[in-house]
Steps between C-alpha positions, in 0.01 A plus 500: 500500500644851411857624664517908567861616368670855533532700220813369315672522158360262247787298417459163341222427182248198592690281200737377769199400740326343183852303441490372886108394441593289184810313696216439821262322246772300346717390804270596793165431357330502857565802623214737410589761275207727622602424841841668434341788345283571759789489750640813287197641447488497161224333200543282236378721274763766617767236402426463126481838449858601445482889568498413842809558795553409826678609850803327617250471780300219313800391363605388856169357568496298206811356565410439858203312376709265265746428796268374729273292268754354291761448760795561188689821616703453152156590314589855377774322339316222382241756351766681316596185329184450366400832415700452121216241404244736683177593283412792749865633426437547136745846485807212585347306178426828314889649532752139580347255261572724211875416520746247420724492781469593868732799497275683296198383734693591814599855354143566471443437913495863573190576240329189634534554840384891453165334404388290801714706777584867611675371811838484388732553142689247360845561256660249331868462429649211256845394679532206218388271287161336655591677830382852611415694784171634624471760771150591684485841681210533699353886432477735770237389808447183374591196689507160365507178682735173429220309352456778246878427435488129476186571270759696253763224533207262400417679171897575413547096524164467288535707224845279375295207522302627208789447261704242608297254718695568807452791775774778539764494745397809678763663805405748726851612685311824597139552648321805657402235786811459632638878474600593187310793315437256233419172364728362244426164326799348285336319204611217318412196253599250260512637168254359273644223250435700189677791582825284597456318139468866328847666656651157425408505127626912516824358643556209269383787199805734608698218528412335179578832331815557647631159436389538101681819499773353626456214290572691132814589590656159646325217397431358126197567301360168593607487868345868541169352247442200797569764774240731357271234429512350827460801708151623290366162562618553922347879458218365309408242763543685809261776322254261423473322905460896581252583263293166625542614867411869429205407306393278804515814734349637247204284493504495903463845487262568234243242715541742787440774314159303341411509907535886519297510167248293618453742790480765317263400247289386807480823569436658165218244500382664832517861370286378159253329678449807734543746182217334357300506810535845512377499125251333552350671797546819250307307232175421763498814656485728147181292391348436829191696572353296786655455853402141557625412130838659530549344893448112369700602183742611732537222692517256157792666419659513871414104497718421174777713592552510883651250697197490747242208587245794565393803429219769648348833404330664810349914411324738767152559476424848470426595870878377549401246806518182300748272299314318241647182315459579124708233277749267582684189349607134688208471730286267495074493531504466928751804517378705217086443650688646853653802319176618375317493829773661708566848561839637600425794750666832480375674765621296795815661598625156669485287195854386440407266177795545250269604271338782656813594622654563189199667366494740765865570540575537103788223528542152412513220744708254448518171685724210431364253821123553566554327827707803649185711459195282579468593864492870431211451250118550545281237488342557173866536413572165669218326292622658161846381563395161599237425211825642260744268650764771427864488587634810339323790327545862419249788507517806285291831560336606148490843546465783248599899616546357861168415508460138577297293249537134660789224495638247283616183676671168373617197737641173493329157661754268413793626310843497727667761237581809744338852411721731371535900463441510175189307505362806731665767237283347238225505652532815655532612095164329435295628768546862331362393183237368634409795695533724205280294335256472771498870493469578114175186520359720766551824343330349139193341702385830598583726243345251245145615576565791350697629197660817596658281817577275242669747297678664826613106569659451121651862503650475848638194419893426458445289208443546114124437444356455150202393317548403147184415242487215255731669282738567762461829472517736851191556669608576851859618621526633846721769638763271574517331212480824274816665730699164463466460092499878453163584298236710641106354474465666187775403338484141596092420532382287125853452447635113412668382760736259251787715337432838769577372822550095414753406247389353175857265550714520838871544566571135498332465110120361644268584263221658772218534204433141551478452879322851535185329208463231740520658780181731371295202356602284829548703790462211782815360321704806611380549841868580594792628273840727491570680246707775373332856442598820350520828626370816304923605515522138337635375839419116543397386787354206661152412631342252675131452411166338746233472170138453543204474237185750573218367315176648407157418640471264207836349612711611204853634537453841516820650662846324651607707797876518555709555866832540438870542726786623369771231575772657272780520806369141550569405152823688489624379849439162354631542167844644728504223666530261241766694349677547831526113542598448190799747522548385851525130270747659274688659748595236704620246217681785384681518851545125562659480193685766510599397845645145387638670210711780717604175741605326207678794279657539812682172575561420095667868498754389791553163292538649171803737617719213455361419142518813383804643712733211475537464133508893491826473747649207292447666184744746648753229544459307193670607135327591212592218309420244776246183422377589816395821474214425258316292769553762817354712225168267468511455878504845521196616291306202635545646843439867372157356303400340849525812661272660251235267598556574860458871436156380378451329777577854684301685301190274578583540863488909443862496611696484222445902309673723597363876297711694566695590172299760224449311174348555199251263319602539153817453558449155650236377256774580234788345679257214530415454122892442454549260764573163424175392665366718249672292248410173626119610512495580153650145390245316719219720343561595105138598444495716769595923420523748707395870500621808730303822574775693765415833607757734437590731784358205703557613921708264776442293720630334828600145501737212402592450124559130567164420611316700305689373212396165624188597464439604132694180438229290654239701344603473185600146508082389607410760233703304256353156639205616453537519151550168435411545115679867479328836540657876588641599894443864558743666766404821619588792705332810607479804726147469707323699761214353712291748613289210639510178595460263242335178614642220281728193633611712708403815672702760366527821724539873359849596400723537223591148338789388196243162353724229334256269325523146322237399275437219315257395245523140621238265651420731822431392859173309630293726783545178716867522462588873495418507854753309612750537199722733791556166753805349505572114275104548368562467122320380222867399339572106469702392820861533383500701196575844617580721814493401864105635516599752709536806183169622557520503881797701473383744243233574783720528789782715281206737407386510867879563648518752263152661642374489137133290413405272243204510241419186265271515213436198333243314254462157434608496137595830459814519704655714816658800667658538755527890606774537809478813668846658670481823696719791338795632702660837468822365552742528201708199382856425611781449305652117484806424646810318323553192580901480613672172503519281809836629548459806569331412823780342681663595812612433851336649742319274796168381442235271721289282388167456695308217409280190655573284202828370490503428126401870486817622677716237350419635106546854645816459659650297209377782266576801677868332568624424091384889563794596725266547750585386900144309614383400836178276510230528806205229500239738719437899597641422843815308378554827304443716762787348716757487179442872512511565825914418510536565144446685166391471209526699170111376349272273694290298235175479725238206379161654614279172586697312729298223742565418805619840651561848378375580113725733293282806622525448869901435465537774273340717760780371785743546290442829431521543911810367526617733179284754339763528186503120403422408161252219406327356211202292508438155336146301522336284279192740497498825332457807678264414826413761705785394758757524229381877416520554849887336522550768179378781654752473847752468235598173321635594185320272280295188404603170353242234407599116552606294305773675493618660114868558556538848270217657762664392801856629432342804324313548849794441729720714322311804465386496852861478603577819315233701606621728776497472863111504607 
């Protein structure tokens, strides 16, 4: 039965009926699924197609259905629940079961939700740890029921569940349904085990640290030994039960994410099989020359490929009163004998056979439940569909310029699988192709009685046709053909074929000589082929060739005529496409690593401010002379050569470069070569020597000195390991313009360039391995012996912060280069500032520490106080905001990423409310994010990079406090 409902918005996508289907069959298995969709109105088929939306109308209906048949009134709810392990809800799998923790999953509810509903918004608020708030506003006109709420409340208690076994705890202290304007759900759930072990094992690493510190200066050698000892082995073993419980939700949720796979390579699966239907088809109809031929090759092909029992081909007979069956697939003898002696009439208007109908309205018919049509159906119609024993079929018109040519119809005796949309949008695809080939038969049959029609046919034609003699020279080239390769007749007629407009060896290194003999002493072997061509302009192109053999009377070879397509933007869109996934690959390892690595520089930069600061601030306490000073010294520069790795770890997540000082190459490579590093290198590697080639008056650039330092180092270090039995390194610099793109590693635009290159004359890089030389920890190096295998990975991402590109020439045996591009600034070079001592920055004005890390404000208070300084310490934006409110403050010290609450950028902003002249500074463990340009811009005097280096942040205070009123 079918429901009439007013026009209305469509609000909610058929996934969430799908979801309420798939609980039915598991808890409710005897209500009838198509009984329910028939009390909405709607078809099975409908429901698996996922661009479909429905009315709250049907909504309502649905629900009304459920309520009565299943006699639970909490089934919305219920639903909700199980709509985390739903398989129709695969955009929940798709976004939540890519995370480790339910936060993450539940901050994604808003993108989610967007996809299966435009009846309300949802925003999401964290008020704590494992607790947040959701709030659902219903947009304008739209008016949701309670179920619809207890259907949310369902999924919010679900998608917990996922991670730690249990549902959420979900409150709703404010619903639309009982007056207020919104719905607001308060969130909450156990945190999962291993994220309790992992801030334990942070805790006890603070604490371990502190204690050691400590440690040196009151207890013994051997007391402070055991205390060390002990609390490694405590670190160490709390590290270890997290890294077991991480890699188990690790493993949990790499076997959900082999479920999303799996669907998706189900449906790459799909598109191949119907991509090579559809190349098929093209194959049949380029060689077929006979109607009935091409109709039961046809249907061969539509047999191994579609998901159909049966197939028909019905054509008009020329008077256009008559459907005639033609070739078909799945019947059997008693069916097949009735299809030959019956006639399908056109020319009774009453005939309402789905068949005719579709042929004479030009549209497909497509039924999903015989039944519902039977009594509306001729009796000849009646008999067809009883001898079939169909229970589902569609009918497609084949029609050609309008006209209508006949219909293509498949159907289904016994298979339950439901039809779908897309099984009528390929077929409404095919039934083109085979008109157009209908057509072109036609159009050959009677022009082949005569040549001159025959000639009109091949010139007329959209194709490249070609006749070639035993020598495969050109006999024949139509119009077509001669426009598309550029050659007149003339100029083209005798002519070889091989080495004019066929290659003698391809792009990809085929030697075509071969395959083209072959193809001229075997012709039946090569009945289909691609194959690049070439232009007369020397343009390549590609072809797809139909080959037949035209023998003599004697039966001799005596010509090979040629049809060829130009499938060039075929080849090309293909050849994108491969490159597009694998850059699409690239990309995303790139960004999930370089998302762990900014989470984890982030948190080891808050931790190492007390290595590196502490020492710094007890140095300033201790005497020259003392025993103790040598060790805050190595706890110092351990902390400081920590840090350094972090900044790698920045620099791989494309947040740790900040260009914006003008620097000069040469004078970097030369600071370089008398480095200590430098130094080191050439101990490790006495057979190795090194030559320079610097361009004098060589032009600026923009960037950072440290990282690009960093990278000649690691450069020139692989050159040197690369050498493992000595040879030369070349370092070079160079003013270049591109006045075009140069297509090597990378794709280097036009513009003027300074090139540093390293080259070696080592044992080069493999063509396996130089394509993925760029990803981070993949090395060639023995585990252990050098670097953290991140140097190359950082080379890349310094190059790319620095909007510069990357070109690698290598041979096996013969050694590398590595050419790094830099765009040229016209800014001129600054001079260097002195560095003053640490006293000169004292003083004692009023300053404020803002900071959500308490270790954070503790090392700046104790710091900024040996410096005279009066400090205040605020844990959050708003705490800071209220401090100000009643009081001042000389400098507020603002740290920019701050969670929960306010971020330095957002404070900043209400600070500057409350007092447009205040002076700030901003501290993050980042480097310059867009946020913390933006902070700059309203007026923060400067920017100072955790962990905190003492000099910098008294140098920074100070001078801001100088500067002049804003």
């Amino acid at each position: 039965m079918s429901h009439d409902v007013q026009e209305s918005p469509l609000l909610y996508n058929v996934r969430i009926i799908k979801t309420y289907m798939e609980y039915l069959e598991k808890y409710y298995p005897d209500i009838s699924v198509d009984e329910a969709l028939d009390y909405i109105g709607m078809t099975r088929y409908q429901i698996e197609d996922t661009g479909v939306w429905y009315t709250q109308e049907i909504s309502d209906r649905f629900h009304e259905f459920l309520n009565k048949k299943t006699g639970n009134y909490q089934i919305a709810r219920d639903a909700g629940r199980y709509v985390a392990s739903s398989r129709a809800y695969k955009v929940m799998r798709e976004y939540i079961h890519g995370f480790i923790g339910p936060e993450k999953a539940y901050n994604l509810l808003p993108k989610i939700h967007a996809k299966v509903s435009r009846g309300c918004s949802l925003t999401v608020q964290k008020q704590d740890r494992c607790r947040l708030e959701v709030i659902a506003k219903p947009f304008p006109g739209v008016r949701e029921k309670a179920y619809q709420c207890e259907n949310r409340i369902g999924q919010f208690e679900a998608i917990a569940g996922g991670f730690t076994g249990l549902y959420a705890q979900v409150d709703h202290p404010e619903c639309i349904h009982r007056g207020n304007k919104h719905c607001r759900y308060i969130i909450s759930w156990k945190e999962p085990l291993f994220l309790r072990i992992r801030r334990y094992r942070n805790l006890s690493l603070l604490s371990s640290m502190l204690l050691c510190l400590i440690g040196v200066i009151f207890m013994t050698w051997t007391v402070w030994v055991k205390l060390f000892v002990f609390c490694v082995l405590l670190v160490a073993g709390i590290s270890v039960l997290t890294w077991l419980l991480e890699n188990r939700e690790f493993k949990k949720q790499i076997e959900e994410q082999s479920l999303s796979a799996e669907m998706l390579i189900n449906e790459s699966n799909a598109r191949f099989n119907d991509a090579t239907l559809a190349r098929e088809l093209g194959q049949a109809i380029s060689r077929s020359l006979d109607i009935d031929n091409l109709l039961k090759t046809v249907m061969h092909i539509l047999k191994s490929r579609l998901d159909f029992e049966r197939g028909s081909v019905f054509l008009a007979n020329e008077q256009m009163t008559r459907l005639i069956y033609k070739a078909g697939y799945g019947i059997n003898q008693e069916q097949e004998a009735y299809l030959r002696n019956v006639q399908l009439h056109l020319d009774k208007p009453g005939s309402k056979g789905p068949i005719v109908v579709s042929f004479k309205e030009r549209k497909p018919f497509f039924i999903d439940n015989s039944d519902s049509i039977y009594s509306e159906l001729s009796q000849r119609s009646k008999e067809l569909l009883h001898l079939s024993k169909s229970n589902s079929f569609i009918c497609v018109p084949i029609v050609f310029k309008d006209e209508p040519l006949g219909v293509l119809a498949v159907d289904r005796e016994k298979s339950t699988v439901p039809l779908k949309q897309k099984d009528l949008d390929l077929l409404m695809v095919i039934a083109p192709q085979i008109a157009i080939s209908i057509n072109n038969i036609r159009m050959f049959e009677k022009m082949q009685s005569s040549e001159e029609k025959y000639r009109v046919l091949v010139e007329s034609a959209n194709s490249i046709i070609m006749r070639l003699d035993t020598q495969g020279r050109i006999t024949f080239l139509n119009k077509y053909g001669q426009e598309f390769y550029g050659y007149s007749e003339k100029e083209i007629l005798g002519k070889n074929a091989l080495g004019l407009i066929l290659p003698n060896i391809d792009s990809s290194g085929k030697d075509f000589s071969a395959i083209f003999s072959d193809f001229l002493a075997h012709p039946e072997r090569h009945e289909n082929f691609e194959n690049e061509n070439i232009r007369r302009n020397r343009e390549k192109v590609w072809v797809s060739w139909s080959n037949k053999a035209i023998c003599d009377r004697d039966g001799s070879l005596a010509e090979i005529l040629c049809v060829g397509n130009d499938i060039t933007e075929r080849k090309k869109a293909e050849q994108e496409k491969k490159s597009l996934e694998l850059q699409l690959v690239r990309s995303q390892k790139m960004e999930a690593i370089g998302t762990l690595a900014g989470g984890v520089a982030h948190d080891l930069n808050n931790i190492l401010s007390g290595i590196v600061s502490y020492p710094e601030i007890l140095l300033m306490e201790v005497q020259d002379d003392s025993p103790m000073r040598k060790s805050l010294e190595v706890i110092k520069r351990s902390g400081e050569k920590a840090a350094a790795i972090v900044q790698d770890l920045l620099t791989l997540a494309r947040r740790g470069v900040s260009v914006s000082n003008v620097v000069n190459l040469n004078s970097i490579i030369e600071e370089y070569f008398k480095s200590p590093e430098y130094s080191k290198l050439v101990q490790y590697h006495p057979l190795v020597t090194f030559d320079f080639h610097l361009e004098d008056e060589l032009s600026n650039v923009l960037g950072s000195s440290v990282h690009l330092s960093k990278t000649l180092m690691n450069l020139v270090s692989n050159a040197a390991e690369a050498m493992p039995k000595g040879g030369t390194i070349t370092v070079s610099t160079k003013n270049k313009s591109v006045e075009q793109a140069i297509n090597g590693y990378d794709v280097i635009g036009k513009g003027e360039y300074v090139v540093m290159s390293v080259a070696d004359s080592g044992i080069g890089i493999s063509p396996e391995d130089v394509k993925r030389i760029f990803e981070p920890f993949y090395s060639k190096k023995e585990m252990g012996r050098s670097g953290t295998g991140l140097g190359m990975a950082v080379i890349w991402s310094t190059v790319k912060d620095h909007q510069g590109y990357i070109d690698v020439k290598t041979e096996v045996g013969s050694g590398t280069q590595f050419d790094l591009y830099f765009p040229v600034t016209g800014m001129e070079m600054k001079a260097q500032d002195l560095k003053q001592p640490i006293q000169a920055y004292k003083g004692t004005e009023k300053i404020l520490v803002v900071d959500d890390v308490a270790e954070q404000r503790e090392i700046a208070k104790e710091f900024l106080g040996k410096l005279g300084y009066q400090v205040d310490v605020a844990c959050s934006g708003e705490e800071a905001l209220a401090y100000l409110k009643d009081r001042k403050a000389d400098l507020v010290l603002l740290d920019m990423i701050m969670d929960p609450g306010m971020d330095g950028l957002a404070t900043y902003e209400k600070i500057l409310e409350m007092n447009e002249r205040q002076k700030a500074i901003i501290v993050s463990g980042f480097s310059e994010s867009d946020r913390v340009k933006q902070a700059l811009s309203l007026g923060a005097g400067a920017y100072v990079k955790k962990p905190y280096v003492l000099h910098d942040i008294a140098r920074s205070v100070r001078e801001e406090l100088d500067k002049g009123l804003r």
